[in-house]
C-alpha positions in Angstrom: 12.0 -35.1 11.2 8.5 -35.5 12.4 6.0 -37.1 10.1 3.1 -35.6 8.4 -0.2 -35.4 9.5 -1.5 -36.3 6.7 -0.4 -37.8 3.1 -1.7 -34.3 1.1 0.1 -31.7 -0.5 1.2 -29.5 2.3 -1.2 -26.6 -0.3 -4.0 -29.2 0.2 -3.4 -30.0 3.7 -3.3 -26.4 4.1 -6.8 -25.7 2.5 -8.3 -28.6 4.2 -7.3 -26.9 8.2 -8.7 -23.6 6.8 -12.0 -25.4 6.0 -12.1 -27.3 9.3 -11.3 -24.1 10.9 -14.2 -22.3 9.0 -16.4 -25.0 9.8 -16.3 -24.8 13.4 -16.4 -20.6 12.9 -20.0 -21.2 11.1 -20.7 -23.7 13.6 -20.3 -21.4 16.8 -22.3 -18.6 15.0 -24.9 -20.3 13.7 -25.6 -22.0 17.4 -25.1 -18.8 19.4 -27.5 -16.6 17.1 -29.9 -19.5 17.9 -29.4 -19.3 21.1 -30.0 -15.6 20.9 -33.3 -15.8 19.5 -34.8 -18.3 21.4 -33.7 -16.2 24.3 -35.5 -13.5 22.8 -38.3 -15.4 21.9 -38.8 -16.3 25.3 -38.5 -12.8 26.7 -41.7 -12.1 24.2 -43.4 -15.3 25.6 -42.9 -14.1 29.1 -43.4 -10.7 28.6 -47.1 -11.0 27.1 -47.8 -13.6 29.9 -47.4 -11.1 32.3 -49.0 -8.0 30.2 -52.2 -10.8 30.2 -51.9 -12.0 33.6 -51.2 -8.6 35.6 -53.8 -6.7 32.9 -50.9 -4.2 32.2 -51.9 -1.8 29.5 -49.3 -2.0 26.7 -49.8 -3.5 23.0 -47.7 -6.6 23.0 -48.2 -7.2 19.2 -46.4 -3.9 18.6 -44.0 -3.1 21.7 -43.3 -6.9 22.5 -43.7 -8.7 19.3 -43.2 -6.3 16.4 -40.3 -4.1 17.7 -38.4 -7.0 19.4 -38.5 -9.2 15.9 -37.8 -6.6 13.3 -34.5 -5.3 15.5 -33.5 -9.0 16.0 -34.2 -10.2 12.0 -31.3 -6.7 11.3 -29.3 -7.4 14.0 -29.4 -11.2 12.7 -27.9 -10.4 8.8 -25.6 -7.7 10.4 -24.0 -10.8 12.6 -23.8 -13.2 10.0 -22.4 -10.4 7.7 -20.2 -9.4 10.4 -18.6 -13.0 10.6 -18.6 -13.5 7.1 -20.4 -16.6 7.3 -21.4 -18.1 3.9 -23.9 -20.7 4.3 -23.4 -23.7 1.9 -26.2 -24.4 0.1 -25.4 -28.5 -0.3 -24.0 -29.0 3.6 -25.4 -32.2 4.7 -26.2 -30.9 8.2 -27.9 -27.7 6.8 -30.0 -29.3 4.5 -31.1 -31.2 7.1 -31.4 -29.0 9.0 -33.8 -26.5 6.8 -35.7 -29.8 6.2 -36.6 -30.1 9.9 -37.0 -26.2 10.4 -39.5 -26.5 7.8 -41.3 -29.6 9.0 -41.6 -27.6 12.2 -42.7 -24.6 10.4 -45.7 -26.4 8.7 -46.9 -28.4 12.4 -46.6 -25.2 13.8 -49.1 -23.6 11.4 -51.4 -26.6 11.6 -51.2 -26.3 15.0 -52.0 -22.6 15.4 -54.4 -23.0 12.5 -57.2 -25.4 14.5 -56.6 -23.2 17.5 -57.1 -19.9 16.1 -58.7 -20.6 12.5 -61.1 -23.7 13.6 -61.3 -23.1 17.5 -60.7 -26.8 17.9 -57.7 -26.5 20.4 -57.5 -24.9 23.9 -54.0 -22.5 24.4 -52.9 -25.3 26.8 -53.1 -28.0 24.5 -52.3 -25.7 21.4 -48.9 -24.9 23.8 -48.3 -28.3 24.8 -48.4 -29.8 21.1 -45.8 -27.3 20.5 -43.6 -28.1 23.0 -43.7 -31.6 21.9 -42.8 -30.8 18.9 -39.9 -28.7 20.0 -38.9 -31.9 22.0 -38.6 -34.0 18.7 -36.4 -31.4 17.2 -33.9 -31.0 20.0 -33.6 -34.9 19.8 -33.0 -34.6 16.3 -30.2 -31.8 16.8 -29.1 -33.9 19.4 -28.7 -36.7 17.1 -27.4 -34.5 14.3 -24.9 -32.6 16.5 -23.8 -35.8 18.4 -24.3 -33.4 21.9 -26.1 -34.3 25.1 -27.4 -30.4 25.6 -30.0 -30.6 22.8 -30.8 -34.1 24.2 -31.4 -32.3 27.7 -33.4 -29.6 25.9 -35.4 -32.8 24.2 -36.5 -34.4 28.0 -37.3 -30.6 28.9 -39.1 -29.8 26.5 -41.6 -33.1 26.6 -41.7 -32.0 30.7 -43.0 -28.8 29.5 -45.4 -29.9 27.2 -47.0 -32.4 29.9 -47.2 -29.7 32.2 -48.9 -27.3 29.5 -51.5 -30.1 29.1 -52.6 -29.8 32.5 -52.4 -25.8 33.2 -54.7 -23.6 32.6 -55.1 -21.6 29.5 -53.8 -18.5 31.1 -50.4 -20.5 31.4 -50.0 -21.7 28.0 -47.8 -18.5 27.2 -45.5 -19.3 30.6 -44.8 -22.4 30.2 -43.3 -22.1 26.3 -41.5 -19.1 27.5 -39.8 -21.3 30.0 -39.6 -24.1 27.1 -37.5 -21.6 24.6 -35.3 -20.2 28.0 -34.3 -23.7 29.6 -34.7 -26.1 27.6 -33.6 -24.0 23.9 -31.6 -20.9 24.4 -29.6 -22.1 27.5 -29.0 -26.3 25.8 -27.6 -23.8 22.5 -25.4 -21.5 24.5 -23.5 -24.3 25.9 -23.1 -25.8 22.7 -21.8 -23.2 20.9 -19.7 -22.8 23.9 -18.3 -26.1 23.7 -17.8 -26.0 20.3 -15.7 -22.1 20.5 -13.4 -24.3 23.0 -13.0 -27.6 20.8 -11.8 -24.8 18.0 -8.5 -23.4 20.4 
């Protein structure tokens, strides 16, 4: 007779595989509707760099911006509501994480505030703080996640903010598009990937 896995009750043991098992669930959607916005946030980046470089006449606040993140913010709740994904309000890692989001969040705002509010920063260095900042928190979700993709995303990321520094302003759009496509959305795809294969 083979020996247990582990010394629990086999009801225990049982409710302890069902919470692994939700774990990784939460995991893989969490990451892929990541993924999914910072692909879409890069198709806004990219689209409104081209409707300002190649002077095309649409409104990108409304059909770019507006449209694209209202339809996204639905389709967001209806996924997680689709998966039934609860998020735990004392998780470790998600505490953590909304700690960092919200760090972000703040240098963000400082950032765009002495750009737009005080003038004192060009797009190019206004873009290339950001993506340094970005860098820092792929390295920390590399460090949190214990996965090399983030850490990828990290190097990226600082590669795009040192280029940013050096365009022109017209480019400062471009090159955070490309940021949030390679070195964001693509590093989370292939996480979540990883982790749907660890779950099988």
């Amino acid at each position: 007779m083979p020996a247990p896995l582990t010394s629990l009750p086999v009801a225990q043991e049982t409710e302890l595989a069902l919470s692994v098992e939700r774990a990784y669930s939460e995991a893989v959607v969490t990451e892929r509707l990541g993924a999914i916005w910072a692909l879409t946030l890069a198709k806004c980046f990219l689209a409104q760099w081209a409707i300002n470089y190649y002077l095309i006449p649409v409104n990108g606040l409304v059909y770019i911006w507006t449209l694209t993140l209202a339809m996204l913010s639905a389709a967001s709740l209806y996924y997680l509501h689709a998966h039934q994904v609860r998020l735990k309000v004392f998780s470790t890692h998600l505490r953590l994480h909304v700690a960092m989001i919200l760090g972000g969040v703040v240098a963000l705002g400082f950032i765009l505030y002495a750009r737009f509010a005080l003038g004192a920063l060009s797009n190019a260095t206004a873009a290339g703080l950001m993506a340094a900042l970005m860098g820092t928190w792929s390295l920390a979700r590399a460090t949190l996640r214990r996965a090399w993709e983030p850490f990828l995303g990290a190097l990226l990321w600082w590669g795009v903010a040192g280029e940013a520094l050096q365009s022109p302003n017209a480019q400062a759009l471009l090159w955070l598009g490309l940021g949030l496509l390679f070195a964001q959305a693509l590093p989370a795809f292939s996480v979540a990937a990883r982790t749907a294969r660890l779950r099988v």
